[in-house]
C-alpha positions as CSV (number, residue, x, y, z in Angstrom):
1,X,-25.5,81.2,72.1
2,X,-25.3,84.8,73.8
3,X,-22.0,86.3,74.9
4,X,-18.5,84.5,74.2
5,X,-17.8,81.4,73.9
6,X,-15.4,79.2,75.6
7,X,-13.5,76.7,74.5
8,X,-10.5,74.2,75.8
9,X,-7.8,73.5,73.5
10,X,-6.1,70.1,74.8
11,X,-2.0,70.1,73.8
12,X,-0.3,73.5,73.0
13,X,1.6,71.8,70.1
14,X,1.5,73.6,66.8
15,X,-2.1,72.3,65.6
16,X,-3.4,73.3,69.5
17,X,-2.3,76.9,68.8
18,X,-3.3,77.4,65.3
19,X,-6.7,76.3,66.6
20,X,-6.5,78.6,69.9
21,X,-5.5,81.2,66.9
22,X,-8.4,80.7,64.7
23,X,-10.8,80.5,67.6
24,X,-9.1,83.6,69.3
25,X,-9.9,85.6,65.9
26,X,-13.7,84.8,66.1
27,X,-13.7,86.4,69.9
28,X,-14.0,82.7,71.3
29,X,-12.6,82.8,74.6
30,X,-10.0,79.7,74.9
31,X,-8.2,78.2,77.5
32,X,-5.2,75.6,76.4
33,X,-4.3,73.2,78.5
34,X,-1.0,71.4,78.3
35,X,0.5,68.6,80.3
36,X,4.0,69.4,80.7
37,X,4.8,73.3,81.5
38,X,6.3,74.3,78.1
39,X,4.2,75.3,75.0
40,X,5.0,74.1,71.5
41,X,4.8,70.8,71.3
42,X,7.4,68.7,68.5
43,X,8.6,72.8,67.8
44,X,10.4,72.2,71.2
45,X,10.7,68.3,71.4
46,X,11.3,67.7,67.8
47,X,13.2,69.4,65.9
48,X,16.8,68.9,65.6
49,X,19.1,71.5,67.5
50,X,20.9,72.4,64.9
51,X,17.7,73.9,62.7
52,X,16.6,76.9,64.4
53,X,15.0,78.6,61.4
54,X,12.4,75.9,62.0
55,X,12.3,76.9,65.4
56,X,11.6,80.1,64.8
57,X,7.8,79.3,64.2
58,X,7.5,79.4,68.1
59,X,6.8,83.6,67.6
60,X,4.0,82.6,65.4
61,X,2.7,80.0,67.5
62,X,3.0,82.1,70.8
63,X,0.7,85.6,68.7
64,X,-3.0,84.0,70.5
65,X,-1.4,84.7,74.0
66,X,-1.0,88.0,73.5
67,X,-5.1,88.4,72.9
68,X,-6.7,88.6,76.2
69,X,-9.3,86.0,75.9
70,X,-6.5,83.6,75.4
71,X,-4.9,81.4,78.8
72,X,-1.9,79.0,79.1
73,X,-2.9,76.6,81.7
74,X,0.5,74.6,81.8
75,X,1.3,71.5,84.0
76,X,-2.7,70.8,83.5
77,X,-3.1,67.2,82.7
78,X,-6.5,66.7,81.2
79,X,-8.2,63.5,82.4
80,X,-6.5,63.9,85.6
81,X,-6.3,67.5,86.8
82,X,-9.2,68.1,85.0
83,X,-12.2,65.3,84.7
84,X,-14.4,64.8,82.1
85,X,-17.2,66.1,84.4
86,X,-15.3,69.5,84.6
87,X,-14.9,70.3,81.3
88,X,-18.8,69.9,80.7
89,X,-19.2,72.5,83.4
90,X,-16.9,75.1,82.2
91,X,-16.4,74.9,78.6
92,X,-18.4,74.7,75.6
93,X,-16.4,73.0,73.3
94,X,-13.1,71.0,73.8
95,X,-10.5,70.7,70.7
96,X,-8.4,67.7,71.4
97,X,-4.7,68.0,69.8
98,X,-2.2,65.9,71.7
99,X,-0.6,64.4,69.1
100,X,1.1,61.1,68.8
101,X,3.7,60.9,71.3
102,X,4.6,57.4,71.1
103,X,7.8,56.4,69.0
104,X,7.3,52.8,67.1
105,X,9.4,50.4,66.6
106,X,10.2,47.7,63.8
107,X,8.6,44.9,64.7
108,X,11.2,42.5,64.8
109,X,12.8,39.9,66.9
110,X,14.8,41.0,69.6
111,X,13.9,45.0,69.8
112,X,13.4,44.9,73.4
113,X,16.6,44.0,74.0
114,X,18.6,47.1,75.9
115,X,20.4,48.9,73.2
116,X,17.0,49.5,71.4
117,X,15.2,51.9,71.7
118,X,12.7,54.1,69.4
119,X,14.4,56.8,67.7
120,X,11.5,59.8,69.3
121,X,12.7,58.8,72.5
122,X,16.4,59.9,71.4
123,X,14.7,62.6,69.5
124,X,12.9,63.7,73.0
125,X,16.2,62.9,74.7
126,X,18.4,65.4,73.1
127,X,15.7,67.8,72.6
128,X,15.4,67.9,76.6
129,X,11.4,66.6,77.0
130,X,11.4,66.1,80.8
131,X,10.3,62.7,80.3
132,X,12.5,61.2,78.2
133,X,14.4,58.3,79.0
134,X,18.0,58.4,79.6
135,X,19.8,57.6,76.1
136,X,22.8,58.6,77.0
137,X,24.5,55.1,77.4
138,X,23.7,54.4,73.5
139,X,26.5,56.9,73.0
140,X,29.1,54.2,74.3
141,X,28.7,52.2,71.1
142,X,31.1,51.9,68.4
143,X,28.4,51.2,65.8
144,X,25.0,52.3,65.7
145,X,22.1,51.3,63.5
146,X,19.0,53.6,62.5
147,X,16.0,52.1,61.4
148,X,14.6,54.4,58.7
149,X,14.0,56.4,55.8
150,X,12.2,59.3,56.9
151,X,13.6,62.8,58.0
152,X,13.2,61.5,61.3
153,X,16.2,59.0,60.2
154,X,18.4,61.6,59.1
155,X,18.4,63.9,61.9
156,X,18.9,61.2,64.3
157,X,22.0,59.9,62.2
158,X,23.1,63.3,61.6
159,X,23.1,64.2,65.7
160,X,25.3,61.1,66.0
161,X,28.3,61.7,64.0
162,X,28.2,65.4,64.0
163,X,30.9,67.2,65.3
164,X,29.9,68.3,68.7
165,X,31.7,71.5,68.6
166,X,29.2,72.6,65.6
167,X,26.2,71.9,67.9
168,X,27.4,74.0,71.1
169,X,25.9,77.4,70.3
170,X,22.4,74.5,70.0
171,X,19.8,74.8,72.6
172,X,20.9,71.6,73.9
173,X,20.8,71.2,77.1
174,X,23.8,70.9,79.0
175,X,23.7,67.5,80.0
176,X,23.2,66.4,76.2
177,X,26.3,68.4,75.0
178,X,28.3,66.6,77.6
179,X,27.2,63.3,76.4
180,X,27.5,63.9,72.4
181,X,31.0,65.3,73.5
182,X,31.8,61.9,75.3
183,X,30.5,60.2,72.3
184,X,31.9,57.2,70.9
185,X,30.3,56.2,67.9
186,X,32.2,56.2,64.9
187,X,29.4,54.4,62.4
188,X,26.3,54.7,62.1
189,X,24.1,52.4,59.8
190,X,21.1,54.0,58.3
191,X,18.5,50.7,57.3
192,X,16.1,51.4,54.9
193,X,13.7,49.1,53.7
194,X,12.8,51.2,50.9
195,X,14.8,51.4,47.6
196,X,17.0,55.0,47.3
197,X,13.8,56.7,44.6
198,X,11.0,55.5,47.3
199,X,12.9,57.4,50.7
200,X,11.0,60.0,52.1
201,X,13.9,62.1,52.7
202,X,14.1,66.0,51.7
203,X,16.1,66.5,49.6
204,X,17.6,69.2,51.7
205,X,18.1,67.2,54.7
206,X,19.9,64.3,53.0
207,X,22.3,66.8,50.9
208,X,23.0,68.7,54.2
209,X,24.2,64.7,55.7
210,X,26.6,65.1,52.7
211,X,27.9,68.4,53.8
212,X,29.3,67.5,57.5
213,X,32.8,67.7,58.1
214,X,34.7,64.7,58.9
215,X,32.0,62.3,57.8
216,X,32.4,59.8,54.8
217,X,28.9,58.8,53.3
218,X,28.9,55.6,51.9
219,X,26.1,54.1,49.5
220,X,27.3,50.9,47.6
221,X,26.8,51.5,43.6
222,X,24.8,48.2,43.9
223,X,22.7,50.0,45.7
224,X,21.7,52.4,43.8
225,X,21.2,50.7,40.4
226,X,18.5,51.0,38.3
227,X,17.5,54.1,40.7
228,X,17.4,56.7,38.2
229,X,14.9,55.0,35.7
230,X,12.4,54.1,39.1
231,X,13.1,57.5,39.8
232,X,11.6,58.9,36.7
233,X,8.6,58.7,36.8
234,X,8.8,60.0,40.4
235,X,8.1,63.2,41.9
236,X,10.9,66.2,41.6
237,X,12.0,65.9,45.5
238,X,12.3,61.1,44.3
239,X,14.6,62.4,41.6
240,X,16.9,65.1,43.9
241,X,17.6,62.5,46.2
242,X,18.3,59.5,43.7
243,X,20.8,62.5,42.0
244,X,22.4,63.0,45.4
245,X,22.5,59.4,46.3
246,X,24.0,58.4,42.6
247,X,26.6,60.9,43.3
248,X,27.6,59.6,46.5
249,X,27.5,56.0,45.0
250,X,30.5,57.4,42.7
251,X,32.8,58.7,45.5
252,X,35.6,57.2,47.1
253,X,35.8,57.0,50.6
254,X,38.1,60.2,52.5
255,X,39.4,58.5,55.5
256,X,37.4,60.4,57.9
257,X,36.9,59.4,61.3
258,X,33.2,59.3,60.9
259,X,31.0,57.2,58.7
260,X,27.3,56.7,57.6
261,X,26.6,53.8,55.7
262,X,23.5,53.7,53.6
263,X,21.8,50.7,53.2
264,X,18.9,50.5,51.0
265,X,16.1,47.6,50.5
266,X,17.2,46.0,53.3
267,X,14.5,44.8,55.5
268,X,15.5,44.1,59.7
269,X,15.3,40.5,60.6
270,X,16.2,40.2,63.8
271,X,18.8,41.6,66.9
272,X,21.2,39.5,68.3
273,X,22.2,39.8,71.7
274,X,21.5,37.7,75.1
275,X,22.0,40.6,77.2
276,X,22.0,43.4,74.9
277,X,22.5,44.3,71.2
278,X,24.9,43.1,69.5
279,X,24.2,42.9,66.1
280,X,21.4,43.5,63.7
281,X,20.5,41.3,60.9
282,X,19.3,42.5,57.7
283,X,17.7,40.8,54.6
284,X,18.3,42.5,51.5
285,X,19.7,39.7,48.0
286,X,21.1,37.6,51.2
287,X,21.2,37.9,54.8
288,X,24.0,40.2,56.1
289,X,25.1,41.0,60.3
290,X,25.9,44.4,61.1
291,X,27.9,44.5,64.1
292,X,26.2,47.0,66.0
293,X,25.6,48.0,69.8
294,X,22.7,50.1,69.2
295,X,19.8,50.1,67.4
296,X,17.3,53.0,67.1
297,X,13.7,52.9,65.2
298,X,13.1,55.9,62.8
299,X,9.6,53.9,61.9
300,X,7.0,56.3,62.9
301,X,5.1,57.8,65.9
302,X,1.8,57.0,67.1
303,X,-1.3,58.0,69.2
304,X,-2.5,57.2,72.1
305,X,-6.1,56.5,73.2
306,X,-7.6,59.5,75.3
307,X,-10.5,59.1,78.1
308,X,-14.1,59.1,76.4
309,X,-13.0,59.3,73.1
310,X,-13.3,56.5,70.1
311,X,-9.8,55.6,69.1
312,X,-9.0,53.7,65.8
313,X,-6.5,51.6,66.4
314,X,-5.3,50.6,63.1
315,X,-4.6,54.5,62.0
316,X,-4.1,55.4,65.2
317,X,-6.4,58.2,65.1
318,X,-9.7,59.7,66.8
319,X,-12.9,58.9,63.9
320,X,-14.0,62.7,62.7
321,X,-15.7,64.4,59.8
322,X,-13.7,67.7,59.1
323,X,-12.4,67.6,62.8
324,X,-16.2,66.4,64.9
325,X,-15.2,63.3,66.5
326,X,-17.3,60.7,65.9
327,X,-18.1,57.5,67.7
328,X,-19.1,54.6,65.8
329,X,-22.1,53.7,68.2
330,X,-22.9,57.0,69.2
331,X,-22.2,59.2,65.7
332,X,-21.3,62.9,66.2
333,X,-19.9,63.6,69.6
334,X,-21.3,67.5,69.9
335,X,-18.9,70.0,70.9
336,X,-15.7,67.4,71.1
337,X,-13.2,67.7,67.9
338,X,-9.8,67.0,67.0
339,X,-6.5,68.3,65.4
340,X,-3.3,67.6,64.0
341,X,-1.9,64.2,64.2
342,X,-4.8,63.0,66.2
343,X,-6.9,63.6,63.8
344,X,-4.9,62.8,60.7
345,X,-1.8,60.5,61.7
346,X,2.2,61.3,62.1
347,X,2.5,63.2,58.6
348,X,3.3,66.3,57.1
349,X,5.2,69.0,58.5
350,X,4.3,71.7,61.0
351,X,2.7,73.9,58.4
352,X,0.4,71.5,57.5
353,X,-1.4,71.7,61.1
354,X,-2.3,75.6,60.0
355,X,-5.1,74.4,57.6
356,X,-5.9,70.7,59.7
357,X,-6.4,73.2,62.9
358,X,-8.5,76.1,60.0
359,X,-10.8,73.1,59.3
360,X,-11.3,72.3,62.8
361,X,-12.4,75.8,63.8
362,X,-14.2,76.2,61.2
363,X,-16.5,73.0,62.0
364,X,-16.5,74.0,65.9
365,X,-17.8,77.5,64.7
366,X,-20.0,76.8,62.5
367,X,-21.5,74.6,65.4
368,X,-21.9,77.0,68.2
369,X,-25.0,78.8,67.8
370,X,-26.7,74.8,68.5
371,X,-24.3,73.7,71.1
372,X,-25.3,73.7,74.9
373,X,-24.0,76.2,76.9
374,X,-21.6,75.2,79.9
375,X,-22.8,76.3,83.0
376,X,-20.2,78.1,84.7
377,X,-18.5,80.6,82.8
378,X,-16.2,82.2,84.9
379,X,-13.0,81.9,84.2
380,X,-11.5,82.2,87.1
381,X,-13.7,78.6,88.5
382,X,-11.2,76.7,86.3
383,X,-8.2,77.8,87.6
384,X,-9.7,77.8,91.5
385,X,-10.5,74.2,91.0
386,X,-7.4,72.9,89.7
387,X,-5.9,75.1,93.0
388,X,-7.6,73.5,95.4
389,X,-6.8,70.6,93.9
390,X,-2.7,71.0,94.7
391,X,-1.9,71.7,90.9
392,X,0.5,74.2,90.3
393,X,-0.5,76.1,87.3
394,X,2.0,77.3,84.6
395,X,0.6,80.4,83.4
396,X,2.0,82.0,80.2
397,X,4.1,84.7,82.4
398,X,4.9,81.5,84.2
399,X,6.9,80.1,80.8
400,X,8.1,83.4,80.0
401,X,10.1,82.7,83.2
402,X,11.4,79.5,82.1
403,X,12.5,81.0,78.9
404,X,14.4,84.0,80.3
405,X,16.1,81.7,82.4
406,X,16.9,79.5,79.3
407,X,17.8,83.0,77.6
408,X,19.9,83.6,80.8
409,X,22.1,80.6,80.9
410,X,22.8,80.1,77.5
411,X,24.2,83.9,77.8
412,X,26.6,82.8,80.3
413,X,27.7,80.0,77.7
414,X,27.9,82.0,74.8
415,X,24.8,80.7,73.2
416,X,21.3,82.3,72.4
417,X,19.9,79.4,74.5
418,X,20.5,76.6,76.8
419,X,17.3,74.3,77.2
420,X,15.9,73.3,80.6
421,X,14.9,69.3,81.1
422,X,14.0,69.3,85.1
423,X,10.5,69.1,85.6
424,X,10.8,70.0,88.9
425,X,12.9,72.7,88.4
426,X,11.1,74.2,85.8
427,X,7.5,73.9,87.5
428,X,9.4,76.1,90.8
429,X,11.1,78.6,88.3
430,X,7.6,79.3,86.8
431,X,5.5,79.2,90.0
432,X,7.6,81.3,92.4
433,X,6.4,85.0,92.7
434,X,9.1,87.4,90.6
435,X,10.7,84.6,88.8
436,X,14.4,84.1,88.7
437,X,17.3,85.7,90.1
438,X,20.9,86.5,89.5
């Protein structure tokens, strides 16, 4: 193959952009294509408000748009905007990394009653994702129950009884403060199926739930027991939070107005409710009702099947060898791979999509020099087509815009940032010539 190559990277999460980084080193000309018209993926839509360190892996993530050969084709919906005809015409290669943006639920009788919900959708509802559904009534309950015991669980339990006075400097957007401010629940029930040394909590996350002022954390001694001895054997991060949760076990409640109950090997029955919930029953030695108005599930996220690609349902993830998708009748698909949790499933944190995304370059380079050639390679054919077509590119200047104004109005409320949710309103900020004013 003479002269650079080009490649489409599907999803600007973090294992899109550590691909478009890799690829971008190795002078492979890359295009990434996202749906919505924000970059960064769970960085922006999942991770809690109130840990921004984490956040701060968005300068990493945003270093292959300052290389030239690199394009942000926001608002570009790929399998609509962009067929799978086109992207044999104009790129090489295409790197598929859109994640698993479906929350799960339990599985139980019930959960489709209103007042249950997955907990990503809350996640994606605080966190501003323009297509979140509207949570906000959840808020009205008394008594919540969260179906979990993943860090998931925790930040979702942790949003709901913190003060919302601690979470105002957030990037919350505005709307979301004002409904956490309006909040009234009072208890929230965190239902783990697991026993307290099998949670997947960090430990870190799980002390911090300890740490918020006035919240009472109660685990019931029973609970606990015989924790510390299944715990031995266990990993150092099994033993921290069977320490933390012992310790808890042995203090009396402080009267506060909040409180987190939780409730280990317990497994969800059922929700009770004709109209909505009303209750959750649990099955741990013997049946108990919680008496909640909400339920959310902290069980999980999953894939979704994409256009032309094999799809394994039971993993819920695209067939590959080191990232080359492969179809079951067909075998290697050449010059179609995957990253991140398309490829391997919802696990791991974001660091672990730097070496998923590595092995994925790696396999699409090491291909190149025997993969067809696509054949227009003009850049600017791409972004003519999807003009004549009425879409509304985002450009990478074009979420600069979006940001500023972010940068702008949290400035005017005493806060680093205040996150926009309006699709519409975002898609005119970052298409209109000279960007914001005022």
């Amino acid at each position: 193959m003479t002269g650079a190559a080009r490649v489409l990277v599907v999803g600007a999460g973090p294992a899109g952009l550590y691909a478009a980084t890799a690829l971008a080193a190795a002078e492979v000309e890359v295009d990434v294509a996202e749906r919505l018209p924000t970059p960064f993926g769970l960085v922006r839509y999942g991770v809690a408000p109130d840990h921004p360190k984490i956040k701060s892996v968005a300068g990493v993530l945003s270093r292959p748009f300052s290389s030239p050969g690199v394009r942000f084709l926001g608002n570009v919906e790929v399998g609509v905007d962009l067929t799978p005809a086109d992207l044999a015409r104009h790129y090489d290669a295409v790197v598929y990394a859109t994640g698993a943006p479906v929350g799960r639920m339990a599985g139980i009788e019930g959960e489709d009653l209103p007042g249950s919900a997955p907990a990503g959708d809350f996640v994606s509802w605080y966190s501003g994702h323009p297509d979140a559904p509207d949570l906000s009534p959840l808020l009205a309950s008394r008594r919540v129950a969260v179906i979990g015991a993943g860090n998931v669980a925790l930040d979702v339990v942790r949003l709901l009884v913190k003060d919302p006075a601690s979470l105002a400097g957030t990037d919350l957007p505005d709307h979301v403060l004002a409904a956490l401010r309006a909040s009234a629940v009072t208890d929230v029930h965190l239902v783990a199926r697991r026993g307290p040394a099998q949670v997947r909590f960090t430990p870190a996350e799980l002390r911090e739930l300890g740490e918020l002022p006035g919240v009472d954390v109660l685990v019931a001694a029973e609970d606990v027991a015989g924790a510390l001895a299944e715990a031995a054997d266990g990993s150092r991060a099994d033993r921290a939070n069977v320490d933390i949760l012992c310790e808890w076990a042995r203090r009396a409640p402080g009267g506060r107005d909040r409180r987190v109950w939780l409730r280990f090997r317990r497994r969800p029955v059922r929700l009770l409710g004709p109209d909505r919930v009303s209750g959750l029953v649990v099955r741990g030695e013997r049946e108990e009702l919680l008496p909640v108005q909400g339920v959310l599930h902290a069980v999980g996220y999953g894939a979704v099947p994409l256009p032309g690609l094999p799809f394994d349902r039971d993993s819920g993830t695209v067939p590959h060898v080191a990232g080359r998708v492969v179809d079951p009748e067909r075998g290697v698909l050449p010059g179609v791979y995957v990253a991140g949790w398309l490829k391997r499933g919802a696990t791991g944190v974001i660091g672990t999509n730097k070496a998923d995304a590595g092995e994925t370059a790696a396999s699409l380079l090491a291909d190149l020099p025997g993969l067809r050639r696509a054949p227009d390679r003009d850049p600017g054919s791409v972004t003519a087509l999807l003009s004549r077509r009425g879409v509304p590119v985002v450009t990478w200047e074009g979420w600069r815009r979006i940001e500023r104004e972010e940068e702008r109005l949290g400035a005017r409320q005493g806060r680093a940032v205040a996150k926009l949710a309006d699709l519409p309103a975002m898609l005119a900020l970052a298409t209109r010539p000279g960007g914001p004013r005022g």
